[in-house]
PAKOLGU-128085 format. One record per residue (C-alpha): residue number from 1; x, y, z. Coordinates in nm, 3 decimals. Layout:
<sites>
+-----+---------+---------+---------+
|  nr |       x |       y |       z |
+-----+---------+---------+---------+
| NUM |       X |       Y |       Z |
...
+-----+---------+---------+---------+
</sites>
This chain:
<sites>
+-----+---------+---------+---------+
|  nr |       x |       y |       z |
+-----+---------+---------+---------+
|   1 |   9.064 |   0.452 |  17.065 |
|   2 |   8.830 |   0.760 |  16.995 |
|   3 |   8.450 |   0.612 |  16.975 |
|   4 |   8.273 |   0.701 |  16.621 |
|   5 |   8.006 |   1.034 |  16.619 |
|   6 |   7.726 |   0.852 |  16.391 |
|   7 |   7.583 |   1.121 |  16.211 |
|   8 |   7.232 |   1.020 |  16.133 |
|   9 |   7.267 |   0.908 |  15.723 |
|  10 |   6.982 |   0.645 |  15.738 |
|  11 |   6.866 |   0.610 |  15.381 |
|  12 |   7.123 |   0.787 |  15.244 |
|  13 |   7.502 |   0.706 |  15.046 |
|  14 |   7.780 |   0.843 |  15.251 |
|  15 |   8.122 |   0.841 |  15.090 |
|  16 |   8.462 |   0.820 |  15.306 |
|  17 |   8.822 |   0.811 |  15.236 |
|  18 |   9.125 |   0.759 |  15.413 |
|  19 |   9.498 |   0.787 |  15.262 |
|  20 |   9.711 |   0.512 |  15.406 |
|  21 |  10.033 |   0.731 |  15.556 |
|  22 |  10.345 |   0.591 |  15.314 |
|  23 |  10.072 |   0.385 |  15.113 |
|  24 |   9.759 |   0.409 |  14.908 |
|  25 |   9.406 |   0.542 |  14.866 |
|  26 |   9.108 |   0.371 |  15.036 |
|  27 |   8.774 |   0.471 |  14.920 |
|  28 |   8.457 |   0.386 |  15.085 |
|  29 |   8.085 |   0.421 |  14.932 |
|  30 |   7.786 |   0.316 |  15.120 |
|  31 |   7.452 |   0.341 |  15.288 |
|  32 |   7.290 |   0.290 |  15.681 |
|  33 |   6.973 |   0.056 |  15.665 |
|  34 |   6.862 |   0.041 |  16.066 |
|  35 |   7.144 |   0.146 |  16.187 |
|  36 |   7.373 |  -0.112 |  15.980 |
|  37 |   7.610 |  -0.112 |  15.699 |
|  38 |   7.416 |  -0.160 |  15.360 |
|  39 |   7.577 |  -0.113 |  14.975 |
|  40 |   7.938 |  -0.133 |  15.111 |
|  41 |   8.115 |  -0.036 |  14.809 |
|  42 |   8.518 |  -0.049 |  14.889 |
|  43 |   8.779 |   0.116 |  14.649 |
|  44 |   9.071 |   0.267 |  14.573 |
|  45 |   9.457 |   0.267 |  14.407 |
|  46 |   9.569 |   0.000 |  14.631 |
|  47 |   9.654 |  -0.387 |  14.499 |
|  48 |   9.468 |  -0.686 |  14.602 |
|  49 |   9.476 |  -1.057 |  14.502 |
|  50 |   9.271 |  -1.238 |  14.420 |
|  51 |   9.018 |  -1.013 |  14.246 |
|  52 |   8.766 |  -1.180 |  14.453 |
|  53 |   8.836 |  -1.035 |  14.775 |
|  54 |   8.735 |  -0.714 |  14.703 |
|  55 |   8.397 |  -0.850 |  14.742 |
|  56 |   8.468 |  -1.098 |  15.024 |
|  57 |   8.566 |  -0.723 |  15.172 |
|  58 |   8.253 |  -0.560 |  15.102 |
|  59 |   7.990 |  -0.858 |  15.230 |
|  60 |   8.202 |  -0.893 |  15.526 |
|  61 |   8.153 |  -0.509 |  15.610 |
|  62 |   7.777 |  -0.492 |  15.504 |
|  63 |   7.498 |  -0.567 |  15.764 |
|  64 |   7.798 |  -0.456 |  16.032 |
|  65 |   7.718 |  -0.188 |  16.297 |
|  66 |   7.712 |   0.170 |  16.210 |
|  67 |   7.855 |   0.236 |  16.511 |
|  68 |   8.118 |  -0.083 |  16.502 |
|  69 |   8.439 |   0.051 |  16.598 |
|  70 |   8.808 |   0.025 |  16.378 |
|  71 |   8.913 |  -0.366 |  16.568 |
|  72 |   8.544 |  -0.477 |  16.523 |
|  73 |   8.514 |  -0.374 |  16.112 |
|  74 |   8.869 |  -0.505 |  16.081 |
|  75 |   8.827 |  -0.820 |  16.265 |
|  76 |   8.513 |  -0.879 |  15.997 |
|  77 |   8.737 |  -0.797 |  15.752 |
|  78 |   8.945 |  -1.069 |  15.836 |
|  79 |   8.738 |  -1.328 |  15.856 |
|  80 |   8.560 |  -1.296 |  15.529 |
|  81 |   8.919 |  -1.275 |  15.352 |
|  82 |   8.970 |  -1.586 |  15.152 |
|  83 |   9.305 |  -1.779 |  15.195 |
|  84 |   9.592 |  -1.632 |  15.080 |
|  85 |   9.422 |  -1.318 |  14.956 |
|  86 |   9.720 |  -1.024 |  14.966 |
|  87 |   9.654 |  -0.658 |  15.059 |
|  88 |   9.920 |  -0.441 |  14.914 |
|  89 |   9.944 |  -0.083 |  15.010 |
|  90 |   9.631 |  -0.105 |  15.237 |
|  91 |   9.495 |  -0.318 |  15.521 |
|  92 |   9.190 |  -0.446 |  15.686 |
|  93 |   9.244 |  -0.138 |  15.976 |
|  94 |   9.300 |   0.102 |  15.686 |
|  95 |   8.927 |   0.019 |  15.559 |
|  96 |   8.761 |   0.030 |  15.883 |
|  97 |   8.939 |   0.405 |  15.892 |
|  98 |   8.737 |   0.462 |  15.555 |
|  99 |   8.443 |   0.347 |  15.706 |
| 100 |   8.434 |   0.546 |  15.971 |
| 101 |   8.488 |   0.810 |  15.828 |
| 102 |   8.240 |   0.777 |  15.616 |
| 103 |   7.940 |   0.680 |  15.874 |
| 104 |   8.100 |   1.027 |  16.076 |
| 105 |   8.044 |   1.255 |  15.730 |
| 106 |   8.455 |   1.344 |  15.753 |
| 107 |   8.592 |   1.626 |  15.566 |
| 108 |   8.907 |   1.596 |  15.358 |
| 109 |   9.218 |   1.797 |  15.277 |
| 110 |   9.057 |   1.955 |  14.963 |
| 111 |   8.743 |   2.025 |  15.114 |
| 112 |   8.862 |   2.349 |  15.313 |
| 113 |   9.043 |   2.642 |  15.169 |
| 114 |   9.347 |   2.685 |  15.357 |
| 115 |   9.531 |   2.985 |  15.490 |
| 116 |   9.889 |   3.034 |  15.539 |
| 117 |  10.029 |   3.245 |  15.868 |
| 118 |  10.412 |   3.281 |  15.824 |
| 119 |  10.448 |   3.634 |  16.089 |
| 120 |  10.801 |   3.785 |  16.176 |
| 121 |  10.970 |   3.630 |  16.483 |
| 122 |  10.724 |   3.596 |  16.806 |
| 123 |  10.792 |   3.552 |  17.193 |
| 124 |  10.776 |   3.189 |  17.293 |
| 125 |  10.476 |   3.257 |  17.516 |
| 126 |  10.308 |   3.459 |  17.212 |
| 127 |  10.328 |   3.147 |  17.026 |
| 128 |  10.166 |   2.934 |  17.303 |
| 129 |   9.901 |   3.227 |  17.300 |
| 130 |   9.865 |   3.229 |  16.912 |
| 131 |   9.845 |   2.876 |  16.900 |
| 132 |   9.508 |   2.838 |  17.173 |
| 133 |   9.376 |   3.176 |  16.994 |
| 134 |   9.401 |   3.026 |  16.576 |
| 135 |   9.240 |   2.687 |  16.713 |
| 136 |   8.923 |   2.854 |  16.851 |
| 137 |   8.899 |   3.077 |  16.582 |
| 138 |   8.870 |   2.744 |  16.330 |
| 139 |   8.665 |   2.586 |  16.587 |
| 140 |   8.406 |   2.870 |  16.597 |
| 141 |   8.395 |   2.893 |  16.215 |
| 142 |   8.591 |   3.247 |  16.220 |
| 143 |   8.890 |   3.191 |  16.079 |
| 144 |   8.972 |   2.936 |  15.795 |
| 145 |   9.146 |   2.617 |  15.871 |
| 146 |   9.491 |   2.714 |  15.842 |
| 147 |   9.856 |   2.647 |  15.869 |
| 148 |  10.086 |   2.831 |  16.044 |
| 149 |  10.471 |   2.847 |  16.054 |
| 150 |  10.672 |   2.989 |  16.357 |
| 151 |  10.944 |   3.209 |  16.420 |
| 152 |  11.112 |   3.223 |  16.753 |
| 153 |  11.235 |   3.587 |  16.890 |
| 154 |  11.446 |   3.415 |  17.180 |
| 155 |  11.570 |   3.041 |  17.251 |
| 156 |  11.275 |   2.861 |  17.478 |
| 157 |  11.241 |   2.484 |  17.631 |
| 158 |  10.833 |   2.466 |  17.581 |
| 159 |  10.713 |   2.125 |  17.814 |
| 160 |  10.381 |   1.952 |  17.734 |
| 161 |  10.103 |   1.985 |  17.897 |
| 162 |  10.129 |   1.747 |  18.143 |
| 163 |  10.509 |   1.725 |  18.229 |
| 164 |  10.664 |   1.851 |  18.530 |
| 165 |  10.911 |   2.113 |  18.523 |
| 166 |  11.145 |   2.011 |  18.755 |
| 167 |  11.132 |   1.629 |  18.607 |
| 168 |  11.138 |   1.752 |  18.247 |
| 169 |  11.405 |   2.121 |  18.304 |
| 170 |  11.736 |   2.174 |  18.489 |
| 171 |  11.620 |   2.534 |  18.551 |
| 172 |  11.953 |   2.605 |  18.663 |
| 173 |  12.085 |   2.519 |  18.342 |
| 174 |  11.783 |   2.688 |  18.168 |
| 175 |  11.871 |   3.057 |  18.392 |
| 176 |  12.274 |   2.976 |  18.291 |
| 177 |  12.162 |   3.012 |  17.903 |
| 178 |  11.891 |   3.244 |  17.875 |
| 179 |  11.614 |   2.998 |  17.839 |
| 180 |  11.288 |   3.070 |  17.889 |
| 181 |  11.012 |   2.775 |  18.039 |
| 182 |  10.696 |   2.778 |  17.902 |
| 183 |  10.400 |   2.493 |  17.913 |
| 184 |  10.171 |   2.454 |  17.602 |
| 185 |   9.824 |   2.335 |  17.577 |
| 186 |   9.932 |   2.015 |  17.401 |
| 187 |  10.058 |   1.708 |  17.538 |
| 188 |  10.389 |   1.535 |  17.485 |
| 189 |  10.726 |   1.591 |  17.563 |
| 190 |  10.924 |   1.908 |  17.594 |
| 191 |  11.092 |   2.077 |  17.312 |
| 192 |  11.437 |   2.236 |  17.327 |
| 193 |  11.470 |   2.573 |  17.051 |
| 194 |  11.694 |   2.839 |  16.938 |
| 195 |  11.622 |   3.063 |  16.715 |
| 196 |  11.757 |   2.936 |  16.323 |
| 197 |  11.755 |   2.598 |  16.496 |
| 198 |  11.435 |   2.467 |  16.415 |
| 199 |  11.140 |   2.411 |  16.198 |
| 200 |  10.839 |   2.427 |  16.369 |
| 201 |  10.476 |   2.446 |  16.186 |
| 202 |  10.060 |   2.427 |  16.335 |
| 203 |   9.780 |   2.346 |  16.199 |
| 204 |   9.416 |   2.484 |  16.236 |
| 205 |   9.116 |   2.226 |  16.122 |
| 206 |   8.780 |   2.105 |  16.191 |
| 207 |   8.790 |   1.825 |  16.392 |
| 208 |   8.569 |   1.711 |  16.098 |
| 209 |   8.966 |   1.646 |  15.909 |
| 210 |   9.038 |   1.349 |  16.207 |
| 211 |   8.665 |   1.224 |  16.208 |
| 212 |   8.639 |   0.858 |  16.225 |
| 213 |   9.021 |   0.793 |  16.314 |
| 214 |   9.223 |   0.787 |  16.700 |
| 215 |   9.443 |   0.968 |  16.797 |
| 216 |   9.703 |   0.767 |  16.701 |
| 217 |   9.558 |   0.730 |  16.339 |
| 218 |   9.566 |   1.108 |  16.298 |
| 219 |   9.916 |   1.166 |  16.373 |
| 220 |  10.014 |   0.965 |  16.075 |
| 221 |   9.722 |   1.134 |  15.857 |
| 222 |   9.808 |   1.491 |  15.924 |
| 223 |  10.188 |   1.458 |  15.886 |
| 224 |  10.156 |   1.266 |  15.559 |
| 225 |  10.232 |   1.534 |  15.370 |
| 226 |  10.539 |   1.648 |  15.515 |
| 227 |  10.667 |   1.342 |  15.486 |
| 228 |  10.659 |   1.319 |  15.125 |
| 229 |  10.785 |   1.651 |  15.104 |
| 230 |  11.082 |   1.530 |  15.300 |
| 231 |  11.114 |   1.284 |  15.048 |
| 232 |  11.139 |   1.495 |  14.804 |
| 233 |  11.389 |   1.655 |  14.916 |
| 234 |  11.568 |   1.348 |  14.906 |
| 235 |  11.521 |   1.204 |  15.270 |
| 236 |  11.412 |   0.836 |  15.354 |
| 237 |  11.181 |   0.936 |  15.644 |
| 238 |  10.873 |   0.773 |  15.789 |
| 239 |  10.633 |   0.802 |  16.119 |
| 240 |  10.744 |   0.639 |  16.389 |
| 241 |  10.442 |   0.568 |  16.652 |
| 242 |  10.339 |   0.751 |  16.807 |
| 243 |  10.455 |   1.125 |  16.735 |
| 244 |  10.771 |   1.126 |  16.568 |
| 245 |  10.942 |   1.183 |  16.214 |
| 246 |  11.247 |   0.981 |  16.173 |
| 247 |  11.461 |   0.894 |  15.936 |
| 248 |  11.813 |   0.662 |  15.837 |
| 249 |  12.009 |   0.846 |  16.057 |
| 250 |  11.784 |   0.997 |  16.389 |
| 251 |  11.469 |   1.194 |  16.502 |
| 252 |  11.421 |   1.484 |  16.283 |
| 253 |  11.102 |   1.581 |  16.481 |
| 254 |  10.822 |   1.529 |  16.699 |
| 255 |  10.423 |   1.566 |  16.662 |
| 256 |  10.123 |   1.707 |  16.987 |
| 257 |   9.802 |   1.767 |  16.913 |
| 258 |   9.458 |   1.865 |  17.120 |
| 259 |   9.113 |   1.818 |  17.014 |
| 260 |   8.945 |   2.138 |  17.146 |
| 261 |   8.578 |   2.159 |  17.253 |
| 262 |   8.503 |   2.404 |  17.011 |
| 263 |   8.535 |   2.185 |  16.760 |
| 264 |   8.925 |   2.246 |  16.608 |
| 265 |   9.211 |   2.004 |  16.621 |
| 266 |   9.556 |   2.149 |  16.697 |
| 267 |   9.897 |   1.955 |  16.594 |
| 268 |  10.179 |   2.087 |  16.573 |
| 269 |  10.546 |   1.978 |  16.475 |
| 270 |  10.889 |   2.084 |  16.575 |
| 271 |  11.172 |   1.932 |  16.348 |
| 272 |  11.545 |   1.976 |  16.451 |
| 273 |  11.705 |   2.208 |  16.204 |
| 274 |  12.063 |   2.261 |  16.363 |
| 275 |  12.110 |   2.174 |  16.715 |
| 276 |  12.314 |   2.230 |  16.941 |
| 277 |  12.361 |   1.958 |  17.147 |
| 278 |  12.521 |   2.018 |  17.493 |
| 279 |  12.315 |   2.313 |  17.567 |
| 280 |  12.040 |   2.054 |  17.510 |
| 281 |  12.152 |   1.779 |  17.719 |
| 282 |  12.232 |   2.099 |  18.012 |
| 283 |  11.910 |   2.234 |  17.986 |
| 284 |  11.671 |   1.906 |  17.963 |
| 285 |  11.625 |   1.638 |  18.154 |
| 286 |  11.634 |   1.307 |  17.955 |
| 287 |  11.559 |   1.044 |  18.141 |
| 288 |  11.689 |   0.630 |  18.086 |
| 289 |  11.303 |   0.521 |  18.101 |
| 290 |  11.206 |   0.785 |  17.811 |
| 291 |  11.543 |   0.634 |  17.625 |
| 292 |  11.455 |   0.262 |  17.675 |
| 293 |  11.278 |   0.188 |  17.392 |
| 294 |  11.452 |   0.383 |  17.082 |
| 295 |  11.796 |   0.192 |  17.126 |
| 296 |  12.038 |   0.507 |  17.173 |
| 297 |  12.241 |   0.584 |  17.501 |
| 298 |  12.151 |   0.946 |  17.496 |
| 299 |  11.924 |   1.231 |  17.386 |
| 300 |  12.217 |   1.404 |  17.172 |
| 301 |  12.224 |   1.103 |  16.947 |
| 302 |  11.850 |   1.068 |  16.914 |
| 303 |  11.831 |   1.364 |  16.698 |
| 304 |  12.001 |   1.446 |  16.328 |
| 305 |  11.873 |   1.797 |  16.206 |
| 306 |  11.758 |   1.870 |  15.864 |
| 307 |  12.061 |   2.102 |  15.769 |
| 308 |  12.298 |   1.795 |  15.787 |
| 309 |  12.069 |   1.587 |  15.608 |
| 310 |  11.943 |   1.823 |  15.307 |
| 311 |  12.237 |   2.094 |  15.272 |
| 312 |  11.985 |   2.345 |  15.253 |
| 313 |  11.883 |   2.734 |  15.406 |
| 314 |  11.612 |   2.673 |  15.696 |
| 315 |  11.448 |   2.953 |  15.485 |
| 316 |  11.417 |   2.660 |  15.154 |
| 317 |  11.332 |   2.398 |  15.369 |
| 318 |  11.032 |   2.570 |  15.504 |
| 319 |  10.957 |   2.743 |  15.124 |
| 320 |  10.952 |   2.381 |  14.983 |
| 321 |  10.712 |   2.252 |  15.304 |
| 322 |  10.485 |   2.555 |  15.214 |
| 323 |  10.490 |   2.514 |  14.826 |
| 324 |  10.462 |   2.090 |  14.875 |
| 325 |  10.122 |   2.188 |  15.076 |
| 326 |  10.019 |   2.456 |  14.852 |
| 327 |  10.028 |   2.193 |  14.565 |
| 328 |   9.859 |   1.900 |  14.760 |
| 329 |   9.600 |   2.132 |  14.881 |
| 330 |   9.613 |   2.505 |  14.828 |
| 331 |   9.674 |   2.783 |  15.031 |
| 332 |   9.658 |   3.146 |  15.029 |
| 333 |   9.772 |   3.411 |  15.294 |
| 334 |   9.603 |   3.459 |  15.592 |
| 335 |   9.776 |   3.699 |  15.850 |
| 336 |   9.711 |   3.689 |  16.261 |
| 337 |   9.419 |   3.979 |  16.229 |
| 338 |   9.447 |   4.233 |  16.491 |
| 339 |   9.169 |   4.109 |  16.714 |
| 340 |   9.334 |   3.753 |  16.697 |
| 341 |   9.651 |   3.883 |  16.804 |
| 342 |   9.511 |   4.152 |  17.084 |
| 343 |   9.307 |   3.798 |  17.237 |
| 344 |   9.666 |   3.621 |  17.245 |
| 345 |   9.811 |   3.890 |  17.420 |
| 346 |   9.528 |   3.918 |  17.696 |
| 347 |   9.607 |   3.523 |  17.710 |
| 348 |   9.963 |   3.599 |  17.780 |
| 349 |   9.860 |   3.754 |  18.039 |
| 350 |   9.628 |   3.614 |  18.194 |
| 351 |   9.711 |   3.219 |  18.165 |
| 352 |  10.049 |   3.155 |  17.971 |
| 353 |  10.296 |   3.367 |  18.191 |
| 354 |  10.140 |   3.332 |  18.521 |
| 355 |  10.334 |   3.102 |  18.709 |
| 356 |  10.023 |   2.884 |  18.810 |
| 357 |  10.003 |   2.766 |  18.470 |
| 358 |  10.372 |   2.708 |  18.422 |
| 359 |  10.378 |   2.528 |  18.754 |
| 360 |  10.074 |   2.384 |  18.684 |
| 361 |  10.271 |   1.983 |  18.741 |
| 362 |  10.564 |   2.126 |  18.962 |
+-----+---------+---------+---------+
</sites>
């Protein structure tokens, strides 16, 4: 669990909210008296019975801990619930996620004006380049948060961060195909593409978006929206802990992210458009530990790709994501400027193709 920043709001009403992922709104209003909890004012579109516990909720939260962390403010929570009381698109950890957030000043969705980067086609490592490069440029306040699509200019495996290459690649099999190896500056696990094949998308924000929630938490919060564009579309999908989006019939993708210390959070999400399968299974190494807990026999049945299940172009299916966003939020265009794109190159360079950094975990 990430520890709370307590921004100092002694004396004065901080408001936080926090969207349950698949459920509903919690609002939080209150104040910091010495460093604890005062005027806890809870709210929101969720359902709760009785109508009393709304305010069991809010004396069990005031005189807590500014700094009280998620399992301490839920635990409180708890315990001043009276018997039988029902929470119904929200729960006690979902309210300690408002409050925190709160007590940490977070920024929401609305609060930025987003950009949109949807280039032509790019060189795997250019995308590992363009992906450090955007993040700073939030982080430093130069560039807008933003969302960014990818296009691929040649099939790639791309490992996390911290995977080895020769546990995570048959590079034999990788040489045999054409597929380039290249390590990102996320964690997680490696990611097979073509290009056509998939759907892959970043985004750029303050790490003021993800204040007051893990790492875990955020997954959840910053894929929200894709997931009710998928529904939309007519898929049953949900978030399976920790970084994937799944649905009826398979994986359709997989979430990383990095907090950076210049003060941007990068996640990104690759979602299995078509596939093709045994060039997959001859180019990655899946092992029977990484299979053990999601109850299929192989990596090639783990996956069902979002041109099976919604009949539609790769081109609609990432003009609907963009247009579900732009509603939620807004977004206008934003292009890679030229300085952005010259920096990613000298990164190429200098960090992404050099062998070190691939071989970084041999």
């Amino acid at each position: 669990m990430l520890s709370v920043v307590v921004v100092d709001v002694a004396g004065c009403a901080v408001h936080g909210e926090y969207k349950v992922p698949g459920g509903k709104l919690v609002v939080v209003d209150l104040d910091v008296v010495d460093g604890r909890l005062s005027g806890v004012r809870v709210s929101g579109d969720f359902f709760l019975e009785p109508d009393e516990a709304l305010e069991a909720i809010n004396g069990a939260l005031t005189g807590a801990p500014a700094d009280a962390d998620g399992e301490e403010l839920a635990a409180r929570i708890h315990s001043g619930l009276p018997e039988g009381a029902r929470l119904v698109g929200f729960d006690a950890a979902a309210v300690a996620v408002a409050v925190r957030r709160a007590v940490s000043k977070a920024s929401g969705w609305s609060d930025h004006e987003w950009l949109l980067v949807h280039d032509g086609p790019q060189t795997p490592l250019m995308h590992m380049a363009l992906d450090q490069v955007l993040a700073e440029e939030v982080g430093a306040g130069r560039r807008a948060p933003t969302l960014r699509f990818w296009e691929w200019a040649a099939p790639s495996v791309i490992i996390g961060s911290f995977q080895s290459v020769r546990n995570e690649v048959d590079m034999e099999g990788a040489r045999r195909h054409g597929i380039e190896v290249v390590r990102r500056i996320t964690g997680g696990g490696a990611m097979f593409v073509e290009p056509g094949n998939t759907v892959t998308y970043s985004v750029y924000a303050p790490v003021s978006l993800v204040a007051g929630m893990s790492f875990a938490e955020s997954y959840a919060f910053l894929d929200d929206w894709v997931l009710g564009v998928l529904r939309e579309l007519g898929l049953n999908v949900w978030y399976q802990p920790l970084n994937d989006i799944a649905s009826d019939a398979g994986k359709i993708g997989g979430a990383a992210q990095k907090r950076l210390a210049s003060g941007a959070v990068l996640h990104h999400v690759t979602m299995s458009y078509s596939i093709d399968a045994d060039k997959m299974g001859e180019v990655l190494r899946v092992g029977k530990e990484k299979l053990s807990d999601k109850g299929v026999a192989s990596a090639k049945k783990r996956v069902d790709p979002l041109a099976r299940q919604t009949g539609l172009a790769r081109e609609v299916v990432i003009e609907r994501l963009i247009a579900g966003f732009r509603a939620r939020f807004g977004l206008v265009a934003g292009p890679v400027t030229d300085a952005e794109r010259a920096r990613a190159r000298e990164l190429v360079e200098s960090k992404f193709a050099t062998r070190e950094w691939l071989m970084r975990v041999p």
